[in-house]
N, C-alpha and C positions, 0 to 999 in steps of 0.2 A: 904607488902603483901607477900614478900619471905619467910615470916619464918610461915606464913600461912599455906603457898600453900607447902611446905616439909614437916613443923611436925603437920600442921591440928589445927585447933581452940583452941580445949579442953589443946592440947601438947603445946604448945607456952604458954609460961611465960613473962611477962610486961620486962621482964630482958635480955630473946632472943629478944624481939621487940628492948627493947634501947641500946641493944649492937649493933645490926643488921644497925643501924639508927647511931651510935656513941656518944650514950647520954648516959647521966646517968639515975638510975630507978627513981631517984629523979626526975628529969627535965619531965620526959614520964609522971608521975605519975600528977605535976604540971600543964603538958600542957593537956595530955589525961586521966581523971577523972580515967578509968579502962581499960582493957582490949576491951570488949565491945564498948566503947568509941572510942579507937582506931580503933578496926576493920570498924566501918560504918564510919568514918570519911573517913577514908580507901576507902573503897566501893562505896560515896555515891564520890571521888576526879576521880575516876576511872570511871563511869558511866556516869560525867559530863566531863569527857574528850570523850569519846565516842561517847556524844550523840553532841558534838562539832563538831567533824570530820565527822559525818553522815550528819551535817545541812549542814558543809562547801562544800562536797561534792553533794549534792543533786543542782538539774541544776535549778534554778528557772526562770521562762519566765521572757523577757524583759517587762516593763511597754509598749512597742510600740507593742509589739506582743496579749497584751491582750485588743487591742481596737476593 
């Protein structure tokens, strides 16, 4: 998501992403279909970590406090 968040969507090339990452454009291309691809994979690993850390943190009542 570094090479995102500097040179913006449209500017990032499948080439910055698998340099960025230490792959080749072969291996990127192999594992993530496109660009597009990559990016919500991206997105969608970032959001699911988030939404981890909000549950983990949220206080939930004991089963003995909701009787």
């Amino acid at each position: 998501m570094q090479v995102f968040r500097t040179k913006g969507y449209h500017a990032a090339s499948v080439a910055d992403l698998a340099a960025d990452m230490g792959l080749t454009v072969g291996s990127t291309y192999k594992t993530f279909r496109d660009k597009q691809t990559f990016f919500y994979r991206c997105l969608n690993a970032i959001l699911v970590s988030v939404g981890r850390r909000r549950v983990s943190r949220r206080r939930w009542p004991s089963p003995a406090a909701t009787r």
